[in-house]
NUKOLDO-309354 format. One record per atom (N, C-alpha, C, O, CB): residue number from 0; atom name; z, x, y. Coordinates in pm, 1 decimal, padded with zeros to 6 digits, m for minus. Atoms other than C-alpha are relative to their C-alpha. Glycine has a CB too. Layout:
<rs>
{NUM 'CA' {Z X Y}},
...
</rs>
This chain:
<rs>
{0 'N' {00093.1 m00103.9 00037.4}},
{0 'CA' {m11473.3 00011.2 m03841.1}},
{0 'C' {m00096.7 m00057.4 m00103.4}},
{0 'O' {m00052.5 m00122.1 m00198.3}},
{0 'CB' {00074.6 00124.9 m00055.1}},
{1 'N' {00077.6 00032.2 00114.5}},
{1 'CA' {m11780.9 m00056.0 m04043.0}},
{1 'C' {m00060.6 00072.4 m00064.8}},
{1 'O' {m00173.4 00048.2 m00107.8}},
{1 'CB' {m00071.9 m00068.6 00014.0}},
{2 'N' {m00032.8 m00063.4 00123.6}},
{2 'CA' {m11749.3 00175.5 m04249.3}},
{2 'C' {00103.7 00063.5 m00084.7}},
{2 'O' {00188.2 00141.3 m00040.3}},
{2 'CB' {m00051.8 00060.2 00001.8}},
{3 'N' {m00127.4 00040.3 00060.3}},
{3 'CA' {m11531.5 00150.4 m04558.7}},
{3 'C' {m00046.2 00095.0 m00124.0}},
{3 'O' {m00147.2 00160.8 m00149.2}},
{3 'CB' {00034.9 m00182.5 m00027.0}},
{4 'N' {m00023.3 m00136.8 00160.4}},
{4 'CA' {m11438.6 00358.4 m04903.5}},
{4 'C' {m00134.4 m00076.6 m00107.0}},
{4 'O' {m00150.6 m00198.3 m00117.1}},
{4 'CB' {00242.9 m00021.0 m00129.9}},
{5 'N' {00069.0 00023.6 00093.7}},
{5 'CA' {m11709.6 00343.2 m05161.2}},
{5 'C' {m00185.6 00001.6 00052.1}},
{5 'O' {m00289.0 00022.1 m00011.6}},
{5 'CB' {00067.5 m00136.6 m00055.2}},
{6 'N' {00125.1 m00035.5 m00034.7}},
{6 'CA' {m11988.6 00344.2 m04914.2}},
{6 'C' {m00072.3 00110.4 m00018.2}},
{6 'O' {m00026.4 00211.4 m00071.7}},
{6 'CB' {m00005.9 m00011.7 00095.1}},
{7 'N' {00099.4 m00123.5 00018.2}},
{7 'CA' {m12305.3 00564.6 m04897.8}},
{7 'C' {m00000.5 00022.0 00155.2}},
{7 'O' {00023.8 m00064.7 00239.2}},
{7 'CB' {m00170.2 m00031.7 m00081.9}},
{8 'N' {00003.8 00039.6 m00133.5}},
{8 'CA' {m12347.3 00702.3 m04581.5}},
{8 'C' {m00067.9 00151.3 00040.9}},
{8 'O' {m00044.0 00243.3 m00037.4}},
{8 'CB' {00161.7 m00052.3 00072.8}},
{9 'N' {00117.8 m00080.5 m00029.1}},
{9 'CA' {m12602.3 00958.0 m04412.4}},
{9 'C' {00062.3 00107.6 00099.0}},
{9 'O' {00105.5 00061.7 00204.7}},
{9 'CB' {m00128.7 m00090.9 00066.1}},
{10 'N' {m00036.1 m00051.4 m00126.9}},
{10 'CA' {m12494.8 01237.1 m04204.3}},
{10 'C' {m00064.8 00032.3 00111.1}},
{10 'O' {m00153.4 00113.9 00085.5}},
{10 'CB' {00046.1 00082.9 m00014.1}},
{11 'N' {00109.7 00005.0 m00139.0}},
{11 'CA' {m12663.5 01235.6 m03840.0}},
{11 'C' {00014.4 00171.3 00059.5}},
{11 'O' {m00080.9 00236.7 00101.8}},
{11 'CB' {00070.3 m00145.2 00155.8}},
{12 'N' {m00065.2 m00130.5 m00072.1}},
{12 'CA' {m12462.3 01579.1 m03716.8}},
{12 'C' {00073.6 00067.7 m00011.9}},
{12 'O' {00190.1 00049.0 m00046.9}},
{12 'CB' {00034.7 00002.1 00077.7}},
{13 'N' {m00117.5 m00203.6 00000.7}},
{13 'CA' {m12314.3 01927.0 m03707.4}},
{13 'C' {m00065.3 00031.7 m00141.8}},
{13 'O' {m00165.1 m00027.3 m00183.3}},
{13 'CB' {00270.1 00001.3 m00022.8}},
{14 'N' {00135.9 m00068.9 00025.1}},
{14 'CA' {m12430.6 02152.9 m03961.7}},
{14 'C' {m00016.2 m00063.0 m00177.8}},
{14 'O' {m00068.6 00020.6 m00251.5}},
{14 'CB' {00012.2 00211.7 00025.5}},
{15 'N' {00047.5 00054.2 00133.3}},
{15 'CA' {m12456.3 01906.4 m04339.6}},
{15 'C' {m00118.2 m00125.9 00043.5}},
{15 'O' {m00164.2 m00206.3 m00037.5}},
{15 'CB' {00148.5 m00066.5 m00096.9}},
{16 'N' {00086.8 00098.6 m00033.8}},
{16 'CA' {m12697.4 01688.1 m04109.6}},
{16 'C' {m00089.6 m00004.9 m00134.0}},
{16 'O' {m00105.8 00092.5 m00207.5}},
{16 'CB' {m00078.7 00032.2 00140.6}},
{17 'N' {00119.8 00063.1 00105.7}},
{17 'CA' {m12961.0 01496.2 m04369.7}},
{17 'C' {00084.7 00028.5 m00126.2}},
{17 'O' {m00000.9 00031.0 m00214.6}},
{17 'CB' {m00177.8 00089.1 m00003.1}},
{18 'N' {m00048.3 00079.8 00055.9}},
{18 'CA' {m12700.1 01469.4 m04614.2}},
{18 'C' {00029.7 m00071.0 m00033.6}},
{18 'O' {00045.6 m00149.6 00059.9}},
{18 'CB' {00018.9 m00006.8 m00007.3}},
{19 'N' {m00062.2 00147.7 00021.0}},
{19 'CA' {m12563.0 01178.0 m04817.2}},
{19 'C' {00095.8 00025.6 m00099.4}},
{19 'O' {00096.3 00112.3 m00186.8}},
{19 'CB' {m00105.2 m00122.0 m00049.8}},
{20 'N' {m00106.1 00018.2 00101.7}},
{20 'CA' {m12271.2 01087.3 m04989.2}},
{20 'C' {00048.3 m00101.8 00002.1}},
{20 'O' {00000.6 m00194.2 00068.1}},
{20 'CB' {00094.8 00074.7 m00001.1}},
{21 'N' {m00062.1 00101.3 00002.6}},
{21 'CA' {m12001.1 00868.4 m05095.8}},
{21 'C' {00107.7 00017.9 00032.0}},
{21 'O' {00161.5 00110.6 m00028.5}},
{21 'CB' {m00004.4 m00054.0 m00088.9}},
{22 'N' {m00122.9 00026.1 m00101.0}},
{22 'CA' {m11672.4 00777.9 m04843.6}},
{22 'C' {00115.1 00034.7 m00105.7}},
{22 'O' {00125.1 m00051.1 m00193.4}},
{22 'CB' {00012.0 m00177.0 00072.2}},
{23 'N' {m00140.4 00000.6 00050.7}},
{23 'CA' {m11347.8 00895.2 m05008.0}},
{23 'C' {00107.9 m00067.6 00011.2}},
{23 'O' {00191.2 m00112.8 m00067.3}},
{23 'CB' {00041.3 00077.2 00020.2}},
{24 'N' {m00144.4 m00016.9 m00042.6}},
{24 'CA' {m11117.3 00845.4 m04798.2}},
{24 'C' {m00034.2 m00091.4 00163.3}},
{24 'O' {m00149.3 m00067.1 00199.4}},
{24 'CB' {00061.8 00204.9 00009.4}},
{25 'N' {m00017.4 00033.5 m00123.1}},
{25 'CA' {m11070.8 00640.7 m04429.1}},
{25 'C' {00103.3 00001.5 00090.8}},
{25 'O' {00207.8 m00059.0 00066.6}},
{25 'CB' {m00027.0 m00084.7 00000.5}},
{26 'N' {m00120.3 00005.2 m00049.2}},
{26 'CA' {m10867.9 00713.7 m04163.1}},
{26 'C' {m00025.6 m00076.4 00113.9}},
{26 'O' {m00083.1 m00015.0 00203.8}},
{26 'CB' {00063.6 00125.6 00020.7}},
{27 'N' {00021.9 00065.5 m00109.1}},
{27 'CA' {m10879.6 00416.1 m03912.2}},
{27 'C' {00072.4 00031.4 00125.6}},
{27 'O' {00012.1 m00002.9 00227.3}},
{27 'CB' {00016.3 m00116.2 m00029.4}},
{28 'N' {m00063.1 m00081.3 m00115.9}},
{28 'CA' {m10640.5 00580.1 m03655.6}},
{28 'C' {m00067.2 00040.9 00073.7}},
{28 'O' {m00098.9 m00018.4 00176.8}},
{28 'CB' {00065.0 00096.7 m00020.9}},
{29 'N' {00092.1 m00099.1 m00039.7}},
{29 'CA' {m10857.3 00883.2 m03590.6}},
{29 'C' {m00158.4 00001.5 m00019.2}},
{29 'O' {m00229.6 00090.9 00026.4}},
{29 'CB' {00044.8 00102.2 m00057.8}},
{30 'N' {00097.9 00031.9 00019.8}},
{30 'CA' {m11169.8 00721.8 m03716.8}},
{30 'C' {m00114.4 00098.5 m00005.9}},
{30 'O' {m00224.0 00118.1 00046.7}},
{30 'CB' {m00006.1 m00081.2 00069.4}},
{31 'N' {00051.2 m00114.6 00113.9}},
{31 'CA' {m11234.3 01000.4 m03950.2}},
{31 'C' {m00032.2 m00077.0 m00102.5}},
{31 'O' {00011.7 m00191.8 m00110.7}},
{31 'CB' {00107.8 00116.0 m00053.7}},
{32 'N' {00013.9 m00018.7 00106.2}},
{32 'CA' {m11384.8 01010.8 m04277.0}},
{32 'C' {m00017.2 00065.6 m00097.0}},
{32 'O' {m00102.2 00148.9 m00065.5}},
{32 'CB' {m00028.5 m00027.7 m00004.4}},
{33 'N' {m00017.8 m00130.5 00084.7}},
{33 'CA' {m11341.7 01228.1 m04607.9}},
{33 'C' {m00152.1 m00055.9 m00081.6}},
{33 'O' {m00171.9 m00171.0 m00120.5}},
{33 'CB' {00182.0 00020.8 m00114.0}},
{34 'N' {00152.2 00027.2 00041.1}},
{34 'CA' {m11731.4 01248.7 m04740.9}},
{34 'C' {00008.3 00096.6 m00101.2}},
{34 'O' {00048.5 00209.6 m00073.8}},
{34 'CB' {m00130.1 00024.2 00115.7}},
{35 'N' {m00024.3 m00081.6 00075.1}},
{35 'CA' {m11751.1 01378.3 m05095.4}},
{35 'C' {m00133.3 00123.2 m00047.5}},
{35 'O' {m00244.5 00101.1 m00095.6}},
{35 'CB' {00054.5 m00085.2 m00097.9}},
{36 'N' {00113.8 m00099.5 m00022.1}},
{36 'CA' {m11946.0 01703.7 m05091.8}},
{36 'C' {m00038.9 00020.7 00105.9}},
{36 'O' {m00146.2 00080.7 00112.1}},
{36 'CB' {m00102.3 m00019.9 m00053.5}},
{37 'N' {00053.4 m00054.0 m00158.4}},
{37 'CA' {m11979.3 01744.4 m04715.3}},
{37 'C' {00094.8 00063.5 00076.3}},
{37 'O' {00214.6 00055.1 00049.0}},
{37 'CB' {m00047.1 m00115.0 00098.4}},
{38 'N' {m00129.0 m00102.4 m00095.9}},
{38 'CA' {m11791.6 01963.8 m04463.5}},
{38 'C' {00123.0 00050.9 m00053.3}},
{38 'O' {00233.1 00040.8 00000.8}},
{38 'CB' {00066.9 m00078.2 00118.5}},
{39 'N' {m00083.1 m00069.1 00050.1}},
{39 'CA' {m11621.1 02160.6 m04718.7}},
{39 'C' {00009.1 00109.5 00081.0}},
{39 'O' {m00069.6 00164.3 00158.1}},
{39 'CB' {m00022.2 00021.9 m00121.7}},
{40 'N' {m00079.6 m00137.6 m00067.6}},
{40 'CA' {m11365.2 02437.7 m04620.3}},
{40 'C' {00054.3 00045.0 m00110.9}},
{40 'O' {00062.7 m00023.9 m00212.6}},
{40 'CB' {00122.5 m00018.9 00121.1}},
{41 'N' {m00048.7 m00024.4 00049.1}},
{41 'CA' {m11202.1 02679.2 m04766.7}},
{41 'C' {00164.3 00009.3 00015.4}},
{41 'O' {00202.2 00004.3 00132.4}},
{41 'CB' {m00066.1 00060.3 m00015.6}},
{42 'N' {m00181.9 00029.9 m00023.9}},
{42 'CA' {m10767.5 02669.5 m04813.0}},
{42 'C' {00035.4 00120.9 m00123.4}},
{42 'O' {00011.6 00134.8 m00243.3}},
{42 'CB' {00079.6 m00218.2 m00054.0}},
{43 'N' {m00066.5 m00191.7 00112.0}},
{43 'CA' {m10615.3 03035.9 m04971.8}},
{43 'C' {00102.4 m00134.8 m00027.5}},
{43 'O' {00130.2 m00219.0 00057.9}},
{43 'CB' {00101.2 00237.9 00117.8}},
{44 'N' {m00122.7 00033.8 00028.0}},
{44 'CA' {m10342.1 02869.0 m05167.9}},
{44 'C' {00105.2 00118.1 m00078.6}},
{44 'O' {00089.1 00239.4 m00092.6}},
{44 'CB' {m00022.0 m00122.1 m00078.6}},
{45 'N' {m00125.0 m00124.7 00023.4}},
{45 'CA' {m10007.4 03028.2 m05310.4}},
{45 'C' {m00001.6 m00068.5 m00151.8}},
{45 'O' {m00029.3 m00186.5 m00173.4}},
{45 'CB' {00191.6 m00003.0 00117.4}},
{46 'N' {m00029.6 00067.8 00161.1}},
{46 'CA' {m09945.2 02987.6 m05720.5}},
{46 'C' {00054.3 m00101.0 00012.1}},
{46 'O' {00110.4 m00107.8 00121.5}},
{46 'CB' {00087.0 00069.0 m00102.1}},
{47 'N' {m00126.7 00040.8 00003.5}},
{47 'CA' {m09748.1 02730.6 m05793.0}},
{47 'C' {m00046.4 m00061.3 m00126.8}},
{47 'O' {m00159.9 m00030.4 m00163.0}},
{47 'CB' {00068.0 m00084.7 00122.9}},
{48 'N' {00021.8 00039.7 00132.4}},
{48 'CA' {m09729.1 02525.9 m06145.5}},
{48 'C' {m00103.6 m00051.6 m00010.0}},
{48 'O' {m00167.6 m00005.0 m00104.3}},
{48 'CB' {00081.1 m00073.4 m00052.4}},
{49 'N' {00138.9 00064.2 00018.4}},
{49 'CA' {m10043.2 02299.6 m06096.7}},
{49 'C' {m00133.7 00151.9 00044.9}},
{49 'O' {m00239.0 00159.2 m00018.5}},
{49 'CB' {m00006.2 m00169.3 00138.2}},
{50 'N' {00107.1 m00130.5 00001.2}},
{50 'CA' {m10259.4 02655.3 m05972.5}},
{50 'C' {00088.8 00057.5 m00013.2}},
{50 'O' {00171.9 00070.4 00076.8}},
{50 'CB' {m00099.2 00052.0 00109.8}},
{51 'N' {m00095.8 m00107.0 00017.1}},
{51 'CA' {m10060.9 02886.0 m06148.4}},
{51 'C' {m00074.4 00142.0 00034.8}},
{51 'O' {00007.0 00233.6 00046.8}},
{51 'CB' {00058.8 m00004.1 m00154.3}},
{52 'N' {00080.7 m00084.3 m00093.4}},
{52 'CA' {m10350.5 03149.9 m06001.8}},
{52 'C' {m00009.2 00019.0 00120.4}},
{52 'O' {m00039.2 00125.6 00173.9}},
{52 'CB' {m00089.8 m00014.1 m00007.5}},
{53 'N' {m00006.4 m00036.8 m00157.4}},
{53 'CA' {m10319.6 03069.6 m05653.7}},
{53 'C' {m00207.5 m00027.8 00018.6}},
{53 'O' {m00277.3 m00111.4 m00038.9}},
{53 'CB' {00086.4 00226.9 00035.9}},
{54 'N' {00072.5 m00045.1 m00107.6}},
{54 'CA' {m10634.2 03177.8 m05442.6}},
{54 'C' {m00083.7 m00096.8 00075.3}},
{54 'O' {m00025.8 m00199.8 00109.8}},
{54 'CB' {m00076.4 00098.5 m00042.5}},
{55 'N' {00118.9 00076.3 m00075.8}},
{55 'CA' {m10971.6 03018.9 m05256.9}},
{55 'C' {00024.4 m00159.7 m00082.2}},
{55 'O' {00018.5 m00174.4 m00204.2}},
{55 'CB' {m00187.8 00089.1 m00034.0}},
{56 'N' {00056.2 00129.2 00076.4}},
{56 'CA' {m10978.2 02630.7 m05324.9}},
{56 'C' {m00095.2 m00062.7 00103.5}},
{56 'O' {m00065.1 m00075.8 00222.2}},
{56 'CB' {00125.4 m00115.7 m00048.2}},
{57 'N' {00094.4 00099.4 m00107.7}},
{57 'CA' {m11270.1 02435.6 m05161.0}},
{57 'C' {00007.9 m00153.8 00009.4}},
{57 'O' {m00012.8 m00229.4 m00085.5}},
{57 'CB' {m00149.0 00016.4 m00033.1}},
{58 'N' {m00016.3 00169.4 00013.3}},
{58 'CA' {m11215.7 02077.4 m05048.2}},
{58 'C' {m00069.7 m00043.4 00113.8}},
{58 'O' {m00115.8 00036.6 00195.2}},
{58 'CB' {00162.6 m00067.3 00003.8}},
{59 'N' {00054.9 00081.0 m00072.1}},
{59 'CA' {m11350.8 01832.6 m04851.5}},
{59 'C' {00068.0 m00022.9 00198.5}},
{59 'O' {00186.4 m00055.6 00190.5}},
{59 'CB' {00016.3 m00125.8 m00105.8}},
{60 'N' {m00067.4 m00026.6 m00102.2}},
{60 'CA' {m11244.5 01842.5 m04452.1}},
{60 'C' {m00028.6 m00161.3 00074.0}},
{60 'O' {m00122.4 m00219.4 00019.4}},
{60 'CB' {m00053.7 00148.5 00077.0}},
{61 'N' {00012.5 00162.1 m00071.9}},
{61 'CA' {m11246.9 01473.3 m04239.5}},
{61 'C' {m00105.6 00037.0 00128.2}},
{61 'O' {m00080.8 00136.2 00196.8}},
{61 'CB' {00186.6 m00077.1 00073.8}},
{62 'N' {00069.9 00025.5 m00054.5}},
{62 'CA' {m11536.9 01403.7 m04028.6}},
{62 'C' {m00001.1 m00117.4 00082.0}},
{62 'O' {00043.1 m00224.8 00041.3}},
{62 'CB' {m00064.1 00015.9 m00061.1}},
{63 'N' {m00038.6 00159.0 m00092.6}},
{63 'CA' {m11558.7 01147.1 m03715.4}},
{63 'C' {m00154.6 m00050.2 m00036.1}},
{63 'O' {m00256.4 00008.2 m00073.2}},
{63 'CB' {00044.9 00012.0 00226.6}},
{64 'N' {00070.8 00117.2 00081.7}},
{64 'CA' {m11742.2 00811.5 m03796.8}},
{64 'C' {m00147.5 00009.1 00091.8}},
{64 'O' {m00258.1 m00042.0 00074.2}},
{64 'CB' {00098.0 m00179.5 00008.4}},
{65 'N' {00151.3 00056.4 m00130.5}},
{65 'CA' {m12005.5 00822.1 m03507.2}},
{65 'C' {m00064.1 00147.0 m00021.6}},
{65 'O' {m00109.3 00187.1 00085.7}},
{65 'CB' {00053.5 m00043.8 00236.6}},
{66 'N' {00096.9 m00121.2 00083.6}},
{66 'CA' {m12179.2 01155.1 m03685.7}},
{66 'C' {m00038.3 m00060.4 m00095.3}},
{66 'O' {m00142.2 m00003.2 m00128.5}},
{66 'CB' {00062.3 00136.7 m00057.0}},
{67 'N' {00081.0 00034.3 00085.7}},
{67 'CA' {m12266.7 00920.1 m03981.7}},
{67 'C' {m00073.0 m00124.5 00050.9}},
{67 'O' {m00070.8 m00172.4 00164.3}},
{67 'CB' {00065.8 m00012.5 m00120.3}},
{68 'N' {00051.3 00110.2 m00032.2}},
{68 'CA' {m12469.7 00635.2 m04030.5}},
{68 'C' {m00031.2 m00100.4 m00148.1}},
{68 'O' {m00104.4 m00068.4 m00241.8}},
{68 'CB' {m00126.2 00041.8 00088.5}},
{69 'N' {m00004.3 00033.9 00149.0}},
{69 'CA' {m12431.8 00397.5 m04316.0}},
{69 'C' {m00155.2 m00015.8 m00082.3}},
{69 'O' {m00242.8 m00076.5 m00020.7}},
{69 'CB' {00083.9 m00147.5 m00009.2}},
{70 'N' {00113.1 m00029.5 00030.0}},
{70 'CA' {m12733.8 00468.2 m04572.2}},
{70 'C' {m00032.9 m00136.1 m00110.9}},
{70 'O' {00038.7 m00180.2 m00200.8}},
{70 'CB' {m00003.6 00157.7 m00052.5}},
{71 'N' {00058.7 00128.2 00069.8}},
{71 'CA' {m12952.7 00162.1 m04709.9}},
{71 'C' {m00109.4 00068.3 m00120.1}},
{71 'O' {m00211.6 00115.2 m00070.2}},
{71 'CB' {m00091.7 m00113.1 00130.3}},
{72 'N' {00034.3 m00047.2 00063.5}},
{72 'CA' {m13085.1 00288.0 m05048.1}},
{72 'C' {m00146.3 m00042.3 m00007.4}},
{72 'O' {m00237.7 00035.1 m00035.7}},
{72 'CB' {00077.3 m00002.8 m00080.7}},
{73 'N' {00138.5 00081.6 m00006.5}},
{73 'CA' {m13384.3 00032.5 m05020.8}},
{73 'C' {m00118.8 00060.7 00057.9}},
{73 'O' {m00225.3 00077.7 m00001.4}},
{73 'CB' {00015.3 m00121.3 00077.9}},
{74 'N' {00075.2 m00036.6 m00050.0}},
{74 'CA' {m13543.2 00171.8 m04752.3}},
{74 'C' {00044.5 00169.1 00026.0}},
{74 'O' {00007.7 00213.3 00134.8}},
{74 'CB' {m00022.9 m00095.0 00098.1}},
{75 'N' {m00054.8 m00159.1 00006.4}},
{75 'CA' {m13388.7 00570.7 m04799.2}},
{75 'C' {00009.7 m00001.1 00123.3}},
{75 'O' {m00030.6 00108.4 00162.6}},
{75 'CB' {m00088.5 00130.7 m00061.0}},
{76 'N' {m00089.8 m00060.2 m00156.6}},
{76 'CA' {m13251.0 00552.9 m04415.7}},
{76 'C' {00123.0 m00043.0 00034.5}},
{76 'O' {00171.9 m00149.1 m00004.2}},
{76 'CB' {m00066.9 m00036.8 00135.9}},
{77 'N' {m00094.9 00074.5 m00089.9}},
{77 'CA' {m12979.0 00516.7 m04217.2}},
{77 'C' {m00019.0 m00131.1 00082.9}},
{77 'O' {m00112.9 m00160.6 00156.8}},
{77 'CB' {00031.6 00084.2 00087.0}},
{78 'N' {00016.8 00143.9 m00103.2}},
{78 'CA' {m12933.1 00189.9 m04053.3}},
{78 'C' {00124.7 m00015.8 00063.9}},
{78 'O' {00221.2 00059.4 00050.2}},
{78 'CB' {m00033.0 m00154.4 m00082.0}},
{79 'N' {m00101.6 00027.7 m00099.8}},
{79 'CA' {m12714.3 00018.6 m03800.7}},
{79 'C' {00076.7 m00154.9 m00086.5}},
{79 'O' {00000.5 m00186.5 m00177.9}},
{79 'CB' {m00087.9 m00027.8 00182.7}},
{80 'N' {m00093.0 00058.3 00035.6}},
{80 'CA' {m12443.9 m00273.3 m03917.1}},
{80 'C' {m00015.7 m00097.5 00065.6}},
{80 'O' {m00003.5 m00072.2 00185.4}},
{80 'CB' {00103.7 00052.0 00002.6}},
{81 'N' {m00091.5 00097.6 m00085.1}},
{81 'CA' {m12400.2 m00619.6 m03798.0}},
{81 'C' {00058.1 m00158.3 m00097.0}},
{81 'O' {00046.2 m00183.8 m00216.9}},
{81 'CB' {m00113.0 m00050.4 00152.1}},
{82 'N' {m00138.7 00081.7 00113.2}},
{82 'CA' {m12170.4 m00902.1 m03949.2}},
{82 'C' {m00086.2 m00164.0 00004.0}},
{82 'O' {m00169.6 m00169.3 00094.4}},
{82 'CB' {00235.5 m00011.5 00107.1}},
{83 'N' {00000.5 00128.0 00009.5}},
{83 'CA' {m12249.1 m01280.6 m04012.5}},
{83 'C' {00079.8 m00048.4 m00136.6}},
{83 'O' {00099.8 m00005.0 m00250.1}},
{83 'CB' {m00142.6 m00041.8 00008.8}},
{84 'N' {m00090.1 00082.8 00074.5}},
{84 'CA' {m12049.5 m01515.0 m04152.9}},
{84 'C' {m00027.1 m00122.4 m00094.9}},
{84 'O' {m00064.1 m00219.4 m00028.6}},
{84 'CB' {00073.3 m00042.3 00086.4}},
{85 'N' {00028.4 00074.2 00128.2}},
{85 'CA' {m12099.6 m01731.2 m04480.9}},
{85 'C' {00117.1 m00085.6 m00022.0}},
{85 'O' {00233.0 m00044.2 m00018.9}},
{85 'CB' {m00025.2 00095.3 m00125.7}},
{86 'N' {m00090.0 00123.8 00043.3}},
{86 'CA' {m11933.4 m02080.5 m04572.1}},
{86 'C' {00003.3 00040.3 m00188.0}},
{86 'O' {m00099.0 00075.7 m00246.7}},
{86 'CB' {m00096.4 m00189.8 00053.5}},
{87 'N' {m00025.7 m00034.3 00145.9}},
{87 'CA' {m11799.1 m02017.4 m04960.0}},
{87 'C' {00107.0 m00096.5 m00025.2}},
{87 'O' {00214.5 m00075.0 00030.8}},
{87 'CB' {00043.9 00158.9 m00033.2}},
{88 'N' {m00089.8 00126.3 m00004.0}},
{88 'CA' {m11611.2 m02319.2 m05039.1}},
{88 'C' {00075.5 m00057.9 00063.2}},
{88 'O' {00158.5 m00132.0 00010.5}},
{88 'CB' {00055.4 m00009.0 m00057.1}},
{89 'N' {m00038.2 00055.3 m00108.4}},
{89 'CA' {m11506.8 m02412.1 m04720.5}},
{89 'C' {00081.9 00080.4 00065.9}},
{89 'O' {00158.5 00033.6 00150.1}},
{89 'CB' {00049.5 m00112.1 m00018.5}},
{90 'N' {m00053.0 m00150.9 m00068.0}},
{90 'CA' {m11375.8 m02036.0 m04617.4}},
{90 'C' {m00114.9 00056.2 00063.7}},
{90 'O' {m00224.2 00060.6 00007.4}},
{90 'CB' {00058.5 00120.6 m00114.3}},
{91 'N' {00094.6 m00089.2 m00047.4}},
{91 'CA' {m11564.7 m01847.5 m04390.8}},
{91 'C' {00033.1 00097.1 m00052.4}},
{91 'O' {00148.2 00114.7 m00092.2}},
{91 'CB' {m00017.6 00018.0 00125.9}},
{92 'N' {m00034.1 m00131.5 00037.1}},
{92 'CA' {m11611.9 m01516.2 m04494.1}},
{92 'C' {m00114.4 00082.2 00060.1}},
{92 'O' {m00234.3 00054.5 00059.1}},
{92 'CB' {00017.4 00017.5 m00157.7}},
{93 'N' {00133.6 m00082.3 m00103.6}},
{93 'CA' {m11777.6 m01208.8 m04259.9}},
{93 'C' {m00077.6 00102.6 m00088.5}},
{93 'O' {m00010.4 00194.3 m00135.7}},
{93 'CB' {00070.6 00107.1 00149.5}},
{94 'N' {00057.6 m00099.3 00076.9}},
{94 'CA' {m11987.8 m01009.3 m04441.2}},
{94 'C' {m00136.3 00112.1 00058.0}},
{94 'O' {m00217.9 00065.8 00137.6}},
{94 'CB' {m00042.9 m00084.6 m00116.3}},
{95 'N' {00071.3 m00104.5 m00121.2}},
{95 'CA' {m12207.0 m00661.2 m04305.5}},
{95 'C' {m00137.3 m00047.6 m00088.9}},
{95 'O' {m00160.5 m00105.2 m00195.2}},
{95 'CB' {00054.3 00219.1 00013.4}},
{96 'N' {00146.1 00042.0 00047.0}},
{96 'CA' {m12573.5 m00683.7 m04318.3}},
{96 'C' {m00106.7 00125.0 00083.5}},
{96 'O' {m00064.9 00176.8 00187.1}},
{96 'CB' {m00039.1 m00191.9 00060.8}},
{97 'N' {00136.1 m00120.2 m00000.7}},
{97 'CA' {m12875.4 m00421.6 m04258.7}},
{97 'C' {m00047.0 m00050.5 00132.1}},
{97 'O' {m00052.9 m00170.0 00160.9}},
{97 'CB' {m00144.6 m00009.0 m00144.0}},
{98 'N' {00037.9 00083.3 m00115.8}},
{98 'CA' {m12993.9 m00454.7 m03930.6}},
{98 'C' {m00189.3 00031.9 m00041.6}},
{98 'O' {m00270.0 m00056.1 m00011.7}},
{98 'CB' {00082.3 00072.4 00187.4}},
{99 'N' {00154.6 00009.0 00033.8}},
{99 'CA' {m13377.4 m00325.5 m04061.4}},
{99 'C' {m00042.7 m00073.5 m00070.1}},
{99 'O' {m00155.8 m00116.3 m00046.9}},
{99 'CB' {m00053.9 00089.3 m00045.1}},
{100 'N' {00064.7 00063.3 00112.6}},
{100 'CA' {m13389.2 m00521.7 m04395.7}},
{100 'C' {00038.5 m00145.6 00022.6}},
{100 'O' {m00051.8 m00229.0 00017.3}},
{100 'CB' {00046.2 00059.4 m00145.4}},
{101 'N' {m00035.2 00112.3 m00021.4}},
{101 'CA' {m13139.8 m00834.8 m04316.9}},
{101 'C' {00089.0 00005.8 m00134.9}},
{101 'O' {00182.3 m00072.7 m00151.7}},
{101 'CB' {m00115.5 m00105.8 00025.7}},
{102 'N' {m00111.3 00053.6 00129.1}},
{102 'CA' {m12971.9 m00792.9 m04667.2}},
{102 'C' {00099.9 00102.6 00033.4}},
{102 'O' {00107.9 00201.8 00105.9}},
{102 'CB' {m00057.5 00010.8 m00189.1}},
{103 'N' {m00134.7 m00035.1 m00008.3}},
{103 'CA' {m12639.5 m00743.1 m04737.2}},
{103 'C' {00032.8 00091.4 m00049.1}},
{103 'O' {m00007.8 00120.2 m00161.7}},
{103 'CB' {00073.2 m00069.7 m00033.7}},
{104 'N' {m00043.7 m00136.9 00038.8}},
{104 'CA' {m12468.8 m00430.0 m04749.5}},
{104 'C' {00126.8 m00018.8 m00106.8}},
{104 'O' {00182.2 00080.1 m00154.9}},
{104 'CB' {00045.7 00089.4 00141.8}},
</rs>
């Protein structure tokens, strides 16, 4: 998946489209993601010692990966991902890259 926790990332679809945020959470399984401030729900809870009130809490709900699009601050859009690989003391290492600008994400 190329996209990972800490990213920015743009939403393309359903109804927080032209949003942005930052990745919480990844679930590579289901190739969901938890986006902070987007596709909140609401969850009635019951008291218990940490909400000793109970009621409405709003949280964040998991979203699939192919509704976002990772966001390049440079040029304020979404862009597309692709990988090349860098010699670093005689390790390759793959690293993602902007497919509009060429720099590294």
């Amino acid at each position: 998946m190329n996209i990972k926790k800490g990213d920015i990332v743009y939403i393309r679809r359903g109804k927080d489209r032209g949003k942005t945020g930052k990745v919480l959470h990844v679930f590579t399984k289901t190739n969901r993601l938890i986006i902070e401030g987007v596709n909140l729900i609401s969850r009635h809870s019951r008291p218990s010692q940490s909400n000793p009130k109970g009621g409405i809490v709003r949280k964040e709900a998991p979203i699939h990966r192919s509704n976002v699009g990772i966001y390049n601050k440079s040029i304020s859009a979404p862009t597309k991902v692709s990988y090349r690989y860098i010699e670093e003391g005689g390790r390759k290492t793959k690293i993602r890259i902007c497919r509009k600008t060429g720099e590294q994400i």
